[in-house]
VMD Tcl script that builds the backbone (N, CA, C; Angstrom):
set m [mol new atoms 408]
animate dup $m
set s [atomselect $m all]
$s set {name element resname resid chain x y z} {
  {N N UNK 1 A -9.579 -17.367 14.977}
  {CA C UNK 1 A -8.684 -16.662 15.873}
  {C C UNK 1 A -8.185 -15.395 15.191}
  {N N UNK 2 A -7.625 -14.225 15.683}
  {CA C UNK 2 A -7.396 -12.849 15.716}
  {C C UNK 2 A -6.265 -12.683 15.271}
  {N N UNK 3 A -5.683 -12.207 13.903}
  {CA C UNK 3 A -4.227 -12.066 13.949}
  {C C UNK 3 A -3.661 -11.156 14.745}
  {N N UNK 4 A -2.479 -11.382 15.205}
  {CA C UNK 4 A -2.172 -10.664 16.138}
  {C C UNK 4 A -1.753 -9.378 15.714}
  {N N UNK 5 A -1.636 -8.316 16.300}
  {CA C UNK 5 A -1.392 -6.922 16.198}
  {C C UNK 5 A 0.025 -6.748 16.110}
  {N N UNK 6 A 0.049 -6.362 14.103}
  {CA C UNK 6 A 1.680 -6.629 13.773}
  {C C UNK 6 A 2.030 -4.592 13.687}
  {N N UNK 7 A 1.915 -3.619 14.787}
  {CA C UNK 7 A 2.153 -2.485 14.538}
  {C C UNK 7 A 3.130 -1.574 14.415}
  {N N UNK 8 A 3.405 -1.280 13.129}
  {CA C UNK 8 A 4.894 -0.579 12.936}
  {C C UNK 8 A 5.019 0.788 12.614}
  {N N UNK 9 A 6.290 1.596 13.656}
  {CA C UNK 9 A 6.060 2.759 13.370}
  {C C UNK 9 A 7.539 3.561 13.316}
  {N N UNK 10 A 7.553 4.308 12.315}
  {CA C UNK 10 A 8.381 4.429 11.493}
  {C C UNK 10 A 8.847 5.889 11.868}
  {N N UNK 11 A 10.173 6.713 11.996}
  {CA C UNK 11 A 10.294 8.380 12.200}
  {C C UNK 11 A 10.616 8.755 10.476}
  {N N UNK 12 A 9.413 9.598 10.411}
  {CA C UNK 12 A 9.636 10.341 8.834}
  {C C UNK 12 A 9.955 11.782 8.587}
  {N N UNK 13 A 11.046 11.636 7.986}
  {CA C UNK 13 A 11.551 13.699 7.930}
  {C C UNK 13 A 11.120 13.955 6.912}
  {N N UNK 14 A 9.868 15.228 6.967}
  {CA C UNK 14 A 9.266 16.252 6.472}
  {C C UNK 14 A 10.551 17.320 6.272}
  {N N UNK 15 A 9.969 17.928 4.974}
  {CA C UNK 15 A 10.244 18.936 4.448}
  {C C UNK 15 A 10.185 19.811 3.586}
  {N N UNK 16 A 10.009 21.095 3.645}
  {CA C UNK 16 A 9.093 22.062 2.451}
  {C C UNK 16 A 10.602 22.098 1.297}
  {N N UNK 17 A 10.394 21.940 -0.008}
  {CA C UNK 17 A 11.681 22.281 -1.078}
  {C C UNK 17 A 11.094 23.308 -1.250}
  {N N UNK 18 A 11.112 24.433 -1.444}
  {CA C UNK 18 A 11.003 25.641 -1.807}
  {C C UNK 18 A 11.052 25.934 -3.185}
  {N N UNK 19 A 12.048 25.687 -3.648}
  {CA C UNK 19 A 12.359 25.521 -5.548}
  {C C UNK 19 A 10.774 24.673 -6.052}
  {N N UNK 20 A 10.567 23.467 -5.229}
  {CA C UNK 20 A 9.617 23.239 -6.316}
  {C C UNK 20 A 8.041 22.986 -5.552}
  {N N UNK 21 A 8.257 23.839 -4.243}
  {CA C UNK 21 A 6.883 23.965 -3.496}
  {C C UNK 21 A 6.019 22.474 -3.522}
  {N N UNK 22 A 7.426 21.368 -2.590}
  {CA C UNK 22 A 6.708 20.301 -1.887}
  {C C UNK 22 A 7.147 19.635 -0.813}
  {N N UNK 23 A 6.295 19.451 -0.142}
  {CA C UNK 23 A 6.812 18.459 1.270}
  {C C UNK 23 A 7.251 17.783 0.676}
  {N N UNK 24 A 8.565 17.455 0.905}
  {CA C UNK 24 A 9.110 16.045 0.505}
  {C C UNK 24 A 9.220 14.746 1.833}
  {N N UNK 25 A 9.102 13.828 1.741}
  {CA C UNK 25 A 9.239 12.511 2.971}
  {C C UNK 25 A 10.446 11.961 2.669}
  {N N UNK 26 A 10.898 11.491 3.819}
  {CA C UNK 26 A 11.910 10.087 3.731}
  {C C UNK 26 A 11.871 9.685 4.592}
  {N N UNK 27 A 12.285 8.307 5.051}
  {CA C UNK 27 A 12.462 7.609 5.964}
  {C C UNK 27 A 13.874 7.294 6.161}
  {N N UNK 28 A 14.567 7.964 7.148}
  {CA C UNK 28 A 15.914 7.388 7.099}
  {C C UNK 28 A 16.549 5.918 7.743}
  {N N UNK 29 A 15.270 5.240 8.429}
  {CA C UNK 29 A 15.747 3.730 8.007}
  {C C UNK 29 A 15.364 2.772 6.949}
  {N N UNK 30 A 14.770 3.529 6.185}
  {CA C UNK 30 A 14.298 2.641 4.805}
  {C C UNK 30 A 14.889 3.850 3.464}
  {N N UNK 31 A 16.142 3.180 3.382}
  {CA C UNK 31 A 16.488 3.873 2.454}
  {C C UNK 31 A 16.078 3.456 0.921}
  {N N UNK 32 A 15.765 4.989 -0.146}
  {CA C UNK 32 A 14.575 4.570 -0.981}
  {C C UNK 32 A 12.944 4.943 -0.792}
  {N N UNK 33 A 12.562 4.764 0.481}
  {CA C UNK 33 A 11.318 5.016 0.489}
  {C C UNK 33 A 11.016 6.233 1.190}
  {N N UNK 34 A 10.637 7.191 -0.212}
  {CA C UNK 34 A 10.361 8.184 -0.192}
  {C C UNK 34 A 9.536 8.771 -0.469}
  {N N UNK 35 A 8.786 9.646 -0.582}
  {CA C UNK 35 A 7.502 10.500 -1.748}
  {C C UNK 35 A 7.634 11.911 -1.310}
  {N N UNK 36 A 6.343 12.579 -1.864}
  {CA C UNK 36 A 6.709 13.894 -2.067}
  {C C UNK 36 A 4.999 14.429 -2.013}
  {N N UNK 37 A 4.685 15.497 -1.232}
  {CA C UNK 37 A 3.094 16.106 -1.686}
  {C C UNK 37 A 3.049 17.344 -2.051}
  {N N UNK 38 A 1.958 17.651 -2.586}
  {CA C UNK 38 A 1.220 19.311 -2.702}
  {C C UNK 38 A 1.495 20.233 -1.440}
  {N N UNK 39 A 1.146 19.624 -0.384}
  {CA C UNK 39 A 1.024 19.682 0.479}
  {C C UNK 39 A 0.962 18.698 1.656}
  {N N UNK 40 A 0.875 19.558 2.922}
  {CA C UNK 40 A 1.122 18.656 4.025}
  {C C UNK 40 A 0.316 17.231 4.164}
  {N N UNK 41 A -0.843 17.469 4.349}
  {CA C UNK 41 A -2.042 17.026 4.048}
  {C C UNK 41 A -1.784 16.028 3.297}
  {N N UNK 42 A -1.939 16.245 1.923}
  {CA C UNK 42 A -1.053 15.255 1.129}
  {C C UNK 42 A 0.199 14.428 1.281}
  {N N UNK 43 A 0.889 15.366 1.902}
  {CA C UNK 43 A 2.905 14.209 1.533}
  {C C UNK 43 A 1.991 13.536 2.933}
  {N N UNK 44 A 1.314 13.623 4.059}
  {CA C UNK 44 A 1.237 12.499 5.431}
  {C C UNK 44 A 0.503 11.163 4.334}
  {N N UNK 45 A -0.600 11.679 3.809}
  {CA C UNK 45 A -1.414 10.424 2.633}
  {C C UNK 45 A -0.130 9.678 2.467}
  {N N UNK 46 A 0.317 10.454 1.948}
  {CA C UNK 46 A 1.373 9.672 0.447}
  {C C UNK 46 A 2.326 8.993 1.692}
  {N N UNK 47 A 2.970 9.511 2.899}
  {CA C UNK 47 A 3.920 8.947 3.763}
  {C C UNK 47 A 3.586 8.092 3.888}
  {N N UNK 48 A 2.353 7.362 4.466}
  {CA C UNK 48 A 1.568 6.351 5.037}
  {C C UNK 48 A 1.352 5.416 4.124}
  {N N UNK 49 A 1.168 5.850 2.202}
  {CA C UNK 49 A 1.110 4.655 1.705}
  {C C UNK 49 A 2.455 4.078 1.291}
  {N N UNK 50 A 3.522 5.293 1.281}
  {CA C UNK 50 A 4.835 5.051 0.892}
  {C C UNK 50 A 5.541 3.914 1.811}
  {N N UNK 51 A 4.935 3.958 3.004}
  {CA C UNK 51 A 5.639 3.247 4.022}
  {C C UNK 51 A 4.747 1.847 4.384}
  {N N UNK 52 A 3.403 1.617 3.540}
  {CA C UNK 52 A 2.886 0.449 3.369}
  {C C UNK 52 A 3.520 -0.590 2.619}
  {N N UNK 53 A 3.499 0.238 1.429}
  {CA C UNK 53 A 3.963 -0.538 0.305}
  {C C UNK 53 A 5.419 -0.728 -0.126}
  {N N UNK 54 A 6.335 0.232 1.141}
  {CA C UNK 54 A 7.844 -1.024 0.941}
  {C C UNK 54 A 7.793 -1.746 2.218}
  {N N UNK 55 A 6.962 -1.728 3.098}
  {CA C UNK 55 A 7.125 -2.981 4.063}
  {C C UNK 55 A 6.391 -4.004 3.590}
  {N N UNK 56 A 5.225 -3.888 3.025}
  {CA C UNK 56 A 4.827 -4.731 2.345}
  {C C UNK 56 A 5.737 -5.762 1.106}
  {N N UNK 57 A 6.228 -4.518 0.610}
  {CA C UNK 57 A 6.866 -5.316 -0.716}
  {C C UNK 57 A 8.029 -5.909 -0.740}
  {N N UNK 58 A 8.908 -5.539 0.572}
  {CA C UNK 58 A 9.788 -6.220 1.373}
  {C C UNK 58 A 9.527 -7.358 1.866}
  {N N UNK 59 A 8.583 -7.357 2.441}
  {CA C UNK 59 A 8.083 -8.532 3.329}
  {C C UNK 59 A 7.628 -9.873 2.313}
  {N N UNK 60 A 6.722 -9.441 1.278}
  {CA C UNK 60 A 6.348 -10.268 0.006}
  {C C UNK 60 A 7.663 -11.196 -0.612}
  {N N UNK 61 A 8.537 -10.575 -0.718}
  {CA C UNK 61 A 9.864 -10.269 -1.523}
  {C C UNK 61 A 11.387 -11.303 -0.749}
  {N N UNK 62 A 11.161 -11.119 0.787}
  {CA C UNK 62 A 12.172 -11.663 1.395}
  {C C UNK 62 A 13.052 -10.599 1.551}
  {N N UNK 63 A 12.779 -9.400 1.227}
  {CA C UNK 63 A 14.163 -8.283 1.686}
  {C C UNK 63 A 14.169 -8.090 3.447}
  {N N UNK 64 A 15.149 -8.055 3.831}
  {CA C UNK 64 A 15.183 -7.218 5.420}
  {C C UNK 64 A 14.736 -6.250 5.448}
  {N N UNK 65 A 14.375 -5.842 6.529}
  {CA C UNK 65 A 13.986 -4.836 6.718}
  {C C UNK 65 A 14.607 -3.928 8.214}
  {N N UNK 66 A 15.019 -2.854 8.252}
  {CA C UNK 66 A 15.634 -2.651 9.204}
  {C C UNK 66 A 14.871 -1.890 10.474}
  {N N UNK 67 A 14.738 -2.056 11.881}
  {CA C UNK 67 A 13.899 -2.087 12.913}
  {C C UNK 67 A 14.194 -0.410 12.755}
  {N N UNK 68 A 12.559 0.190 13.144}
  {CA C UNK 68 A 12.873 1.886 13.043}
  {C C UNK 68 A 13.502 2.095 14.274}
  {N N UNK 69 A 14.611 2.888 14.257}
  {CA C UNK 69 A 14.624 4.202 15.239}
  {C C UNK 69 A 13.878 4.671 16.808}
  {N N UNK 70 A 14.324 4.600 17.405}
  {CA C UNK 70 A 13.231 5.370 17.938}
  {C C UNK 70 A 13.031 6.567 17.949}
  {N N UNK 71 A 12.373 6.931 18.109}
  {CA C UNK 71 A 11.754 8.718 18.137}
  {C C UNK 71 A 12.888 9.703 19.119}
  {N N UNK 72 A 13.383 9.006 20.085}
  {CA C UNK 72 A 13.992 9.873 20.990}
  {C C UNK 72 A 15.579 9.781 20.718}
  {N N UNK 73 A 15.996 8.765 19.526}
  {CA C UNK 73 A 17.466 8.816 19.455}
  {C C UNK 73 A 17.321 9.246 17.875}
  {N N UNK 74 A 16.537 10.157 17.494}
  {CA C UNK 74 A 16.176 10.457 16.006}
  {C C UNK 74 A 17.058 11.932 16.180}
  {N N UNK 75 A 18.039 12.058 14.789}
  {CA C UNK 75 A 18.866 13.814 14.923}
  {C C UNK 75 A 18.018 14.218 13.757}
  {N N UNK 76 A 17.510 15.151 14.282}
  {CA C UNK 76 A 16.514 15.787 13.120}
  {C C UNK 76 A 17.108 17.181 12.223}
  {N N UNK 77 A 17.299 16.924 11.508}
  {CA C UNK 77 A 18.213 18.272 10.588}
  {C C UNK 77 A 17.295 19.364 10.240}
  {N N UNK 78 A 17.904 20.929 10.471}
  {CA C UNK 78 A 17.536 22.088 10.437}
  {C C UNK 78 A 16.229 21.531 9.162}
  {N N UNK 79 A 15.200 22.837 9.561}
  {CA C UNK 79 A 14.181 22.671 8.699}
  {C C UNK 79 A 13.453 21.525 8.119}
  {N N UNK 80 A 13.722 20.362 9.118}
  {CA C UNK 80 A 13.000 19.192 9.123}
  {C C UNK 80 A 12.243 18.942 10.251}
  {N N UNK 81 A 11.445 18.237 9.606}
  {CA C UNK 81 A 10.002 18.367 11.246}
  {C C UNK 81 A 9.858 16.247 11.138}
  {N N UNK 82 A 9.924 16.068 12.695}
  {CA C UNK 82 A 9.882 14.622 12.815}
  {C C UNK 82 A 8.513 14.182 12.836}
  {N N UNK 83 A 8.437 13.017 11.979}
  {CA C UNK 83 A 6.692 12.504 12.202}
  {C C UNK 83 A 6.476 11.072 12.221}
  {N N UNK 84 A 6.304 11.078 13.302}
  {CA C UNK 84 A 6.080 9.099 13.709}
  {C C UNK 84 A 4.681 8.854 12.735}
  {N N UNK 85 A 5.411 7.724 11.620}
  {CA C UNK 85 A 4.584 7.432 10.996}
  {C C UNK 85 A 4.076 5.729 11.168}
  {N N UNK 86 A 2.566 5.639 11.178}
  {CA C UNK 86 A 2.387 4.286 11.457}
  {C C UNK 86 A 1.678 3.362 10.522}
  {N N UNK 87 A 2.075 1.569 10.771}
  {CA C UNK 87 A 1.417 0.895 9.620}
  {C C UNK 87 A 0.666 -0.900 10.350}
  {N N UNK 88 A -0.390 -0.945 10.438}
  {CA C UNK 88 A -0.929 -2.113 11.183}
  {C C UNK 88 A -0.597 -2.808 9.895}
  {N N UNK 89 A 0.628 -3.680 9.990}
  {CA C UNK 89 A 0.539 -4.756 9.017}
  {C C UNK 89 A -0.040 -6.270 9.085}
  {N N UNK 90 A -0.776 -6.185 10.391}
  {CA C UNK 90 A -1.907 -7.210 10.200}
  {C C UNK 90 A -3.011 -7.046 9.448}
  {N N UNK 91 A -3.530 -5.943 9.190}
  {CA C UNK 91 A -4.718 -5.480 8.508}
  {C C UNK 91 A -4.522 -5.328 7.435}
  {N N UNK 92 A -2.912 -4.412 7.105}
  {CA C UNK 92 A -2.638 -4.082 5.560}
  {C C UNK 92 A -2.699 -5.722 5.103}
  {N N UNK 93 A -1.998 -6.764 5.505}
  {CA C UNK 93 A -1.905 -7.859 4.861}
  {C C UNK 93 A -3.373 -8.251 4.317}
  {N N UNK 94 A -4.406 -8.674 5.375}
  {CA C UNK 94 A -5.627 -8.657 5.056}
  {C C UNK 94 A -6.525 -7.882 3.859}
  {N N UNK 95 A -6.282 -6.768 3.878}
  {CA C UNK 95 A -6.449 -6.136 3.109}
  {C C UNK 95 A -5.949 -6.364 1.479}
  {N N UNK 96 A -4.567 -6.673 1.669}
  {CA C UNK 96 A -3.723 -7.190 0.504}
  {C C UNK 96 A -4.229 -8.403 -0.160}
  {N N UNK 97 A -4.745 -9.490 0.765}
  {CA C UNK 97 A -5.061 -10.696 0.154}
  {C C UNK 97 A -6.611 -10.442 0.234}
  {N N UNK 98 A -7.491 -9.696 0.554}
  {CA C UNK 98 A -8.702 -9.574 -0.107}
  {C C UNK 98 A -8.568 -8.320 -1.498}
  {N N UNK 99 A -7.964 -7.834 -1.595}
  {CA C UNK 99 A -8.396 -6.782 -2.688}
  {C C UNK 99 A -8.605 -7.399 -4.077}
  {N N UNK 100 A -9.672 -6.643 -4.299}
  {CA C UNK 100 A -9.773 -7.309 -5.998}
  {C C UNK 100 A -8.625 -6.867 -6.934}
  {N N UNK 101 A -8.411 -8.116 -8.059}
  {CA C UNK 101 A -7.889 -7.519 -9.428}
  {C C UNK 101 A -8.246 -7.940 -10.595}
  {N N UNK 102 A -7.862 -6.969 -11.542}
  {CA C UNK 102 A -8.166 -6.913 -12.778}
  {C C UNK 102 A -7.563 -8.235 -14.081}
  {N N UNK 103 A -8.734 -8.962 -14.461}
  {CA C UNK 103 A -7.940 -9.902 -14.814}
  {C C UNK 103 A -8.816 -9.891 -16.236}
  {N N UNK 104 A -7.973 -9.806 -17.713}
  {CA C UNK 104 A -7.996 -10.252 -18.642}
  {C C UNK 104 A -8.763 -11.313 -19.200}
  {N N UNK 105 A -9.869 -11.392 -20.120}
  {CA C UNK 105 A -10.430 -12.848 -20.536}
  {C C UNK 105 A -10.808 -12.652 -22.014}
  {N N UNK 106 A -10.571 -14.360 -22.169}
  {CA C UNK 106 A -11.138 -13.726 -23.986}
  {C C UNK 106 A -12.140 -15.247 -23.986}
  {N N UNK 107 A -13.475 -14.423 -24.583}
  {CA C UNK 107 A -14.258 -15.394 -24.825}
  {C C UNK 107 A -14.954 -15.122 -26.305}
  {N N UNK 108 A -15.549 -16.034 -26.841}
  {CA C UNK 108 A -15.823 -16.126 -28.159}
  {C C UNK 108 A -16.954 -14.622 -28.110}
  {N N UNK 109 A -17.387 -13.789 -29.510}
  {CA C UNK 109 A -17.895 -12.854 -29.645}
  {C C UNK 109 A -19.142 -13.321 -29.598}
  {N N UNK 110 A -19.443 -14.490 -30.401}
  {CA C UNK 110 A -21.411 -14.897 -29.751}
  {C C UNK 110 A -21.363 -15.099 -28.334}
  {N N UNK 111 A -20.319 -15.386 -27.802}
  {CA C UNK 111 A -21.092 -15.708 -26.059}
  {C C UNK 111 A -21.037 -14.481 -25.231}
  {N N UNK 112 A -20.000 -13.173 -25.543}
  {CA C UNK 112 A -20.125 -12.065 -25.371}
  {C C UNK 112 A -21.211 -11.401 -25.350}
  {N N UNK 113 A -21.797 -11.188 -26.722}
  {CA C UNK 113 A -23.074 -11.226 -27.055}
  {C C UNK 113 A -24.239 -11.501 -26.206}
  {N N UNK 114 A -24.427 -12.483 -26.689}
  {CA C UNK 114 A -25.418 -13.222 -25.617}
  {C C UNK 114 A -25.602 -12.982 -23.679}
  {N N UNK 115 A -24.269 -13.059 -23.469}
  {CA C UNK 115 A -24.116 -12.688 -22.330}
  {C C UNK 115 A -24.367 -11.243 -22.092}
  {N N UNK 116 A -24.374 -9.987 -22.925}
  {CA C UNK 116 A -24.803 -9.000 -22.844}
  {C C UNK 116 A -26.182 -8.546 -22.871}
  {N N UNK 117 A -26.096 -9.507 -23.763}
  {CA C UNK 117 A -28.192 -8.960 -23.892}
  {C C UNK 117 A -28.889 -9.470 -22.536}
  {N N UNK 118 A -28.490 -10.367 -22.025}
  {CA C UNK 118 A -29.009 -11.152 -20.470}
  {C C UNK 118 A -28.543 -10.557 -19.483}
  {N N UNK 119 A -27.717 -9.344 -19.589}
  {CA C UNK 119 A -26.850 -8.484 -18.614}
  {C C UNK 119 A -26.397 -9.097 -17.418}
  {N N UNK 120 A -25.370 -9.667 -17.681}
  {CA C UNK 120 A -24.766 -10.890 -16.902}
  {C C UNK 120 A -23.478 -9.959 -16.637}
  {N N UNK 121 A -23.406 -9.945 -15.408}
  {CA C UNK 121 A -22.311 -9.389 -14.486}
  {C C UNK 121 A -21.390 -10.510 -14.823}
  {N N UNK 122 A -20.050 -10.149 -15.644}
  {CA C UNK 122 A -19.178 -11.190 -15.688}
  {C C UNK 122 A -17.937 -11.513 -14.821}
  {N N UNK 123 A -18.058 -10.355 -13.933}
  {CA C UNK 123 A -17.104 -10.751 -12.693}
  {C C UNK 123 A -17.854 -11.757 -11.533}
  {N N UNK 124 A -18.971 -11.428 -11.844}
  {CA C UNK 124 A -19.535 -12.432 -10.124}
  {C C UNK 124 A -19.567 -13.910 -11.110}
  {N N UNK 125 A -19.601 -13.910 -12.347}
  {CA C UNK 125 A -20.126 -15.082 -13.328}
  {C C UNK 125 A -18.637 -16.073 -12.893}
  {N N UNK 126 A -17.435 -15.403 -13.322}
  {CA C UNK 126 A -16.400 -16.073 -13.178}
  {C C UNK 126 A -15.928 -16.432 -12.108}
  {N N UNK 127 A -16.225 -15.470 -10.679}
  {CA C UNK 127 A -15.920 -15.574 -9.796}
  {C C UNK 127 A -17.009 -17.324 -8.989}
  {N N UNK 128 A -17.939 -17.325 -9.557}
  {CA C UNK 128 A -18.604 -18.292 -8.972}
  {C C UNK 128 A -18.281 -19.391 -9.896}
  {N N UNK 129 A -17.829 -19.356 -10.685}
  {CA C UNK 129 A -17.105 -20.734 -11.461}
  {C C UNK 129 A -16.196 -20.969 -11.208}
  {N N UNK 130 A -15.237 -20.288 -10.754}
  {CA C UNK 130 A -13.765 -20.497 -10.131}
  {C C UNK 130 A -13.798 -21.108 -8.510}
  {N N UNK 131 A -14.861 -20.768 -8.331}
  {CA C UNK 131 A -15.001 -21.196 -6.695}
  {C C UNK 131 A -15.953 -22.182 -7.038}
  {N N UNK 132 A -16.550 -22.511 -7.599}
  {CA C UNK 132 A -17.261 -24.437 -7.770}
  {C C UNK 132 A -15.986 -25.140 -8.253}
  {N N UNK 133 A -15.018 -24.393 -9.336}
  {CA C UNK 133 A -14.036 -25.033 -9.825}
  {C C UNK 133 A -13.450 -26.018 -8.833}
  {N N UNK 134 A -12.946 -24.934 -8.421}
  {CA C UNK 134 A -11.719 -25.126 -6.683}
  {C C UNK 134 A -12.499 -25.912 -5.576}
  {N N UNK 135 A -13.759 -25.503 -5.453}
  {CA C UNK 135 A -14.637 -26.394 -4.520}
  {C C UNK 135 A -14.373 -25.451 -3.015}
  {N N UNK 136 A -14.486 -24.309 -3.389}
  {CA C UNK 136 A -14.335 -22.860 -2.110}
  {C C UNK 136 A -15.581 -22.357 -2.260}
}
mol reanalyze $m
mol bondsrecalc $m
mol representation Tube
mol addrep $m
């Protein structure tokens, strides 16, 4: 079955700093989650992951989170530009619990060895011992 379509969308105030030539972001119902780009182009990237990864890390975490705004009761301050920003957190989750990581191992230097000269991929090696382990 289909997880259901968890879609959240957020009003983000843009703005050029001039002093140090960058869009800066915020979200004024997630206070804290902020970033900053080169450019436009950039600070929307960076908005979109900025606003993944504290709903995400909220959500992981047990923090509240507070329901956005809507777009039409948003007061947008001089030299700020409004930008409905969005996040499918059915997919990000998915995404979250498939991504690979980097995990640490120490094995003796002859089996290193050995295992090198036979050019043995040691991520699929462990990965298929961990899953006969578990019985997945």
């Amino acid at each position: 079955m289909a997880a259901k379509k968890d879609l959240r969308i957020y009003p983000a105030l843009f703005h050029f700093e001039e002093e140090d030539k960058l869009f800066c972001v915020e979200y004024p119902d997630l206070p804290g989650c902020v970033t900053v780009g080169e450019n436009m182009e950039i600070a929307l990237r960076r908005a979109k992951e900025a606003l993944e990864g504290f709903l995400y890390s909220s959500e992981q975490n047990g923090y509240p989170v507070a329901p956005p705004t809507p777009l039409e009761k948003m007061s947008v301050p001089a030299e700020h530009i409004l930008v409905p920003v969005s996040v499918r957190m059915d997919i990000l989750r998915e995404e979250m619990a498939n991504r690979s990581i980097t995990k640490n191992v120490t094995i003796p230097a002859w089996l290193n060895k050995m295992a090198m000269e036979h050019k043995i991929n040691f991520s699929s090696t462990l990965q298929e011992a961990l899953r006969e382990r578990l019985g997945v």
